[in-house]
N, C-alpha and C positions, 0 to 999 in steps of 0.2 A: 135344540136351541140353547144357546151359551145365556147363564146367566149376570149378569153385571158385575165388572167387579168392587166388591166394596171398598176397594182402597187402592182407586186409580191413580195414577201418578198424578202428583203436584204441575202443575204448571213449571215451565221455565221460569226462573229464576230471574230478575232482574239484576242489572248489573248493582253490585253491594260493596261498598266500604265494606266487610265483613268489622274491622276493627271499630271501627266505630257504631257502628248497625246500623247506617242510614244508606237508602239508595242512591246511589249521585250517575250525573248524566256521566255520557262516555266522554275521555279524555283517548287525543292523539300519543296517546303511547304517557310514559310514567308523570307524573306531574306532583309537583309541593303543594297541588291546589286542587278543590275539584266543588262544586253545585251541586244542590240537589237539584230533581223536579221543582220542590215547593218554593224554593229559593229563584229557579229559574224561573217561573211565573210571574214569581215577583217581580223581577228585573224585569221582564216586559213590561209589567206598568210602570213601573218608576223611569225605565229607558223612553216611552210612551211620552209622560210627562214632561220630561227633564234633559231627554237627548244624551248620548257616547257618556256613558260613565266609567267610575274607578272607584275598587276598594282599597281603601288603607286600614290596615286592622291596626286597632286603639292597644296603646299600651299598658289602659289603667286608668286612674284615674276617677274622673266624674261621668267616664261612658265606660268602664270596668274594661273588660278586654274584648269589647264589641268589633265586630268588622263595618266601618264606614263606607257609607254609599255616598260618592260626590259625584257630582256633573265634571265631564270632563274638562279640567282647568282650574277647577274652583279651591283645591288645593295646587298648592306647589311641591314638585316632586323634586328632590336636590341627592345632594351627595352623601345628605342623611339617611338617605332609605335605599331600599334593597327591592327587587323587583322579583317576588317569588314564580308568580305565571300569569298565565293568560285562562280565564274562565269562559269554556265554548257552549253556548246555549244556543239553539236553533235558531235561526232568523235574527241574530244583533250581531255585533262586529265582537270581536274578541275583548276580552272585559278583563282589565290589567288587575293585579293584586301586588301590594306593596305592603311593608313593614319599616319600622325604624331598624338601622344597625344593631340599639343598643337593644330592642326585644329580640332582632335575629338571633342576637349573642345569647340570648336566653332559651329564644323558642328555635335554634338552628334544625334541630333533630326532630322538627314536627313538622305535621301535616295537616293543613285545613281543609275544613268542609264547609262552608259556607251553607246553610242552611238557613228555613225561615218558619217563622213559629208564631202564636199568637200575643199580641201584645203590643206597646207602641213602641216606635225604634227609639233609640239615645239620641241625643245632644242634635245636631247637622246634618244628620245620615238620613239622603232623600225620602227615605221608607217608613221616616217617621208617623204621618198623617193616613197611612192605609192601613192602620190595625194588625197589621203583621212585623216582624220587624226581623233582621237576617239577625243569626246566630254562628260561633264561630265550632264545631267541632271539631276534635284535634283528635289524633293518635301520635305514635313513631312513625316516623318514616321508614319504608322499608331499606335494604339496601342498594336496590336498583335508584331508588327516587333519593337516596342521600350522596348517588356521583352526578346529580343534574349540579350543574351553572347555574347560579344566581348571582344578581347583578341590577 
């Protein structure tokens, strides 16, 4: 009879931002953008609540560099901003992500992670009232993800 071994393989792996250390759901091939898990739950409630949203990540300010949860509409999106991707979470429509020009110009070479953590959201941002509030992490973009189109 074999004995057990004491140091059986790890499970598989979940899919990992390695750069950043957070798990984020799967993206259709390379993206400027990506959700956690805990982020994506959240967007079910707050989508729940509040129907078809959109992030605009803050550029400072009195909500720091927060990423913003609105109802879809509730901002205006113009010639000012830039449209990094689309955040795919199971079961919601695809969930736009936007930045100003003048942060692109600063943040061009990075990549968000949209994550959510305890605590209450900033200023506007739907998420505020559920105790959790989304979080922006960022790395480099790799070089695949810095020939994508934005727009």
């Amino acid at each position: 009879m074999t004995e057990p071994n004491p140091h059986p393989a790890p499970d598989p792996m979940p899919l990992c931002d390695t750069a950043v250390g957070v798990e984020t759901l799967p993206t259709d091939g390379p993206s400027r953008v990506a959700i956690t898990p805990a982020a994506g739950d959240l967007l079910h409630t707050v989508v729940a609540k509040h129907g078809p949203v959109i992030f605009h990540q803050s550029g400072g300010c009195c909500d720091g560099s927060a990423p913003m949860c609105y109802a879809e509409g509730d901002l205006i999106i113009g010639d000012a901003d830039i449209h990094l991707g689309d955040l795919v979470v199971d079961g919601l429509a695809p969930v736009p992500v936007y930045i100003s020009r003048a942060q692109f110009a600063a943040w061009q070479h990075t990549h968000l992670t949209i994550d959510a953590v305890p605590g209450r959201g900033a200023g506007f941002s739907l998420e505020a009232p559920e105790g959790l509030r989304f979080l922006t992490r960022s790395r480099l973009l790799t070089e695949e993800e810095r020939r994508l189109d934005v727009g």
